[in-house]
C-alpha positions, 0 to 999 in steps of 0.5 A: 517522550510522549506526555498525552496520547496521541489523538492526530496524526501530526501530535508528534512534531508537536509535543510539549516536554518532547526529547530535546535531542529529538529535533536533531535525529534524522527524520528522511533520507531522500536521494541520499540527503538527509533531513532532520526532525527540526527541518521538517517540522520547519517547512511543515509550519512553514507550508501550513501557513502558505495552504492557510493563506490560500483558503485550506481550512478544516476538511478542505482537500489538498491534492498532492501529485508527486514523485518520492520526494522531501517536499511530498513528505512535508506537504501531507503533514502540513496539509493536516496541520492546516487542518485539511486532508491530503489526496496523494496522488501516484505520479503515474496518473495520467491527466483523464484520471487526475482530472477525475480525483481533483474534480471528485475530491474538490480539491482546494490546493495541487502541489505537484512536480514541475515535470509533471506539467504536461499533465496537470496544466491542461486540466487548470483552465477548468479549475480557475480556484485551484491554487497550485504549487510546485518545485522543480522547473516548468515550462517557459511561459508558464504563469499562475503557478507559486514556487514551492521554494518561494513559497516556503521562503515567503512563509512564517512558520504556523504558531499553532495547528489548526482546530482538529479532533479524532474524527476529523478527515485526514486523507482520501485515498483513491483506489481501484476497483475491478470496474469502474472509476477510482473511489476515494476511501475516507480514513479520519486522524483515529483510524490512521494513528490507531492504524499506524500504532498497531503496525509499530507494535506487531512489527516491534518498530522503535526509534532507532529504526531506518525503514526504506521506502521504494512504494509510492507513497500514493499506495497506502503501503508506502505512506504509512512508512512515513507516517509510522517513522513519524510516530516513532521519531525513526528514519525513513529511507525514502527512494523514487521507485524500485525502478533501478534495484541496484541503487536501492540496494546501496541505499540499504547498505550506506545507511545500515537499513532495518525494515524493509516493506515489499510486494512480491514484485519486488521479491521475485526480482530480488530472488532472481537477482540472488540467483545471479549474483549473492545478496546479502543484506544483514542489517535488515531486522524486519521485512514486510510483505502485503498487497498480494500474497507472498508463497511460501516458497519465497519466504523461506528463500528470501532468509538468505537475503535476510538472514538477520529478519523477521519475515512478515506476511500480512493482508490488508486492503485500503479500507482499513489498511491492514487485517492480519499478520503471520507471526515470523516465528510460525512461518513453518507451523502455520504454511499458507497463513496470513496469520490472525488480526492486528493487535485492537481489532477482531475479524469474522468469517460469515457465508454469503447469506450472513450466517456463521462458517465452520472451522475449515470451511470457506467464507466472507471475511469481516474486520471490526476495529477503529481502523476500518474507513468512515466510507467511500467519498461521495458513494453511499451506495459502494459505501453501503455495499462495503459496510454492513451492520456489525455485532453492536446496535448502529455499528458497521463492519468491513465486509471485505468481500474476500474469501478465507478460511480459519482454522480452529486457532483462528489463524486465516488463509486466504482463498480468493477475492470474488470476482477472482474466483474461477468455476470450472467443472462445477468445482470453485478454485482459487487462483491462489492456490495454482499459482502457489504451485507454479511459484513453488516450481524452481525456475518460475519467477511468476504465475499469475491464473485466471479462468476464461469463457469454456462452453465445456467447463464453464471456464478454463483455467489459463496460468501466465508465468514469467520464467528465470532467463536460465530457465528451460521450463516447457508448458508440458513440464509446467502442466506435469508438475501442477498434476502432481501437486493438484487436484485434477480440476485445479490443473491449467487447462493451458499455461503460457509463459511471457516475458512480464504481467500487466500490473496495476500502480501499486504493483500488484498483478491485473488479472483483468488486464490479463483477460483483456489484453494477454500477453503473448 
């Protein structure tokens, strides 16, 4: 099908000589909806002209503020092919914090949700240029705002994408960090596709696929299950959230689903609703896991679920969307891995003063490859603290700021992230590590560990754990059980069961929440 490599991220819905029977394959499945390749690249070219027409150009942003929906999918493609980069923004963002990204990343265009107006409409009389789009219903007496539907109506569709080359900006994606406020990390049209052609070849994706999609496609995770299925010519089954398990699950079932891409959020409330009532779900042929690690333990259980699928661990951070995954079929050889570096890149461990770490021993992860972002958008200075010089004369790699450890075979296992790390009676201990513990435990849905001030220790070690609703399991159960299977000074000082963890947008566990605002 392809005639030329790829070189941007929308080449495949514009290829000269591609499979005729191409436009006639479904490209998403939105509330149970069906769309085809023809109908997307139509509302693409469609929408690409109206952003042209409102002054996107080359390099100008487009903040895209939305719920899992068709017309966010066609807006980040059309956004590219106008020639500008995309600013997906988690429909959860309150208005301070959208205010700072439309501000920080200029935006030209908001396309965003009419149910979101309570938001972002008080923030337009401070953004007089901003030209904004949304579907769906806003409130009466709203003016200055264009129909998505009309606006597509209106349109002719684009003739031709607008001048690009590789390098090219073609997102920023706004993340975290442990303080202060988001930064907008810099990925180009070569180290996205690069990204998304390396995920397509380890997870062993084609184009028969039917990926689902319950992640927020503001969450990196979730957007490049669009952009992969794009790549592929596959079908992606997209849901609003994981908010309401059940529907998902028929979802899966309905449209025979092969890949399935989690968080461990996700799986726990999987593996707990499999206590209750038998889940089954043959059909899935790869199942994916990143944004925290995945315990042992729930990897192997998670098999009766998925007794036909490849199990992936992974890791990976937005400032080169992945690093490493575990091959499936060493799950048991290599317990506690991530596995080694995705196919085209390379990945180091150096100590904090930059030299090299033996095999075993503990140190700072780095990754070099065409994946790792060009920077942080208007930080030079969190830019340089991330980048540092690499093997070659001018290069910068990715210094992630993580601890690992690499055995003699090159395979990584993750150790913590640096502010995560909890000293306590002059011995470092991950977090990790206890809460693999407590996980491994029948009974404990959740552990989340963090260290707090102890004028004796240094810090004290605090576990959280949310429990099954059958589970009987007391603290000093819970303490026992950690003594048997941790060294002394790894044992929780106190561990406090609760009903749920705070969480961040992309799901993951907060620990800083934890230590600001414990749950009791």
């Amino acid at each position: 099908m392809t005639t030329a490599p790829r070189r941007l991220l929308f080449d495949a819905l514009f290829e000269p000589g591609a499979d005729p029977a191409w436009a006639a394959r479904t490209a998403a499945i939105v509330d149970g909806k069906a769309y085809r390749y023809a109908e997307l690249v139509d509302a693409v070219q469609r929408l690409a002209a109206a952003l042209t027409a409102r002054g996107v150009g080359r390099g100008d942003r487009v903040a895209i503020y939305m719920d899992n929906t068709w017309p966010c999918l066609v807006a980040i493609l059309a956004t590219l092919v106008a020639g500008g980069v995309f600013v997906v923004v988690n429909p959860l963002t309150k208005r301070d914090k959208l205010g700072f990204v439309l501000d920080d990343s200029g935006a030209r265009v908001l396309i965003t949700d009419g149910h979101l107006a309570p938001e972002f409409l008080p923030l337009l009389p401070a953004h007089p240029a901003l030209h904004v789009i949304a579907p769906g219903t806003l409130p009466e007496g709203t003016t200055g705002i264009d129909s998505y539907a009309a606006v597509l109506a209106r349109s002719t569709p684009c003739a031709a994408p607008a001048p690009a080359i590789a390098l090219d900006l073609a997102a920023l994606i706004y993340t975290s960090g442990s303080t202060g406020a988001p930064k907008g990390v810099m990925h180009t049209h070569q180290s996205m596709l690069f990204a998304a052609q390396s995920l397509i070849q380890y997870l062993r994706l084609g184009a028969d696929d039917r990926i689902v999609c319950a992640l927020p496609l503001a969450f990196d995770y979730g957007l490049y299950q669009w952009l992969m299925t794009v790549q592929l010519g596959a079908t992606l089954v997209l849901e609003r959230s994981f908010a309401f398990p059940a529907k998902v699950f028929a979802r899966m079932v309905e449209f025979d689903a092969t890949v399935f891409p989690g968080v461990p959020t996700i799986f726990a409330m999987l593996l707990s609703a499999h206590r209750r009532e038998r889940l089954c779900f043959p059909s899935v042929t790869r199942v994916t896991n990143t944004a925290a690690a995945l315990p042992d333990e729930q990897a192997l259980r998670l098999r009766e679920i998925f007794p036909n699928a490849l199990i992936y661990k992974m890791y990976g951070l937005t400032e080169c969307k992945r690093v490493c995954y575990l091959e499936p079929e060493l799950m048991e050889a290599k317990p506690g891995s991530v596995g080694k570096a995705i196919p085209g890149t390379e990945v180091f461990l150096r100590a904090p003063n930059g030299g090299p770490v033996a095999p075993g021993a503990a140190g700072i992860l780095h990754v070099r490859g065409p994946h790792v972002m060009l920077g942080y958008w208007n930080r030079p200075d969190l830019s340089a603290y991330m980048l540092v010089p690499g093997k070659l004369p001018g290069e910068r790699v990715l210094c992630t700021h993580d601890w690992f450890r690499m055995d003699a075979e090159g395979f990584l296992y993750f150790v913590g992230r640096s502010d995560d790390i909890i000293k306590t009676r002059g011995e470092k201990v991950s977090p990790v590590e206890v809460e693999n513990v407590l996980q491994a435990l029948d009974g404990v849905r959740e552990a989340a560990v963090v260290g707090v001030p102890d004028e004796l220790l240094g810090q004290a070690i605090h576990a959280y754990v949310v429990l099954e609703p059958d589970a009987a399991l007391r603290p000093a159960q819970l303490r026992a059980y950690c003594l048997k299977h941790l060294e002394s000074f790894m044992v929780p000082q106190q561990i406090t069961p609760c009903a749920a963890l705070p969480r961040t947008q992309t799901g993951k566990v907060s620990r800083k929440a934890l230590l600001e605002h414990p749950p009791v």
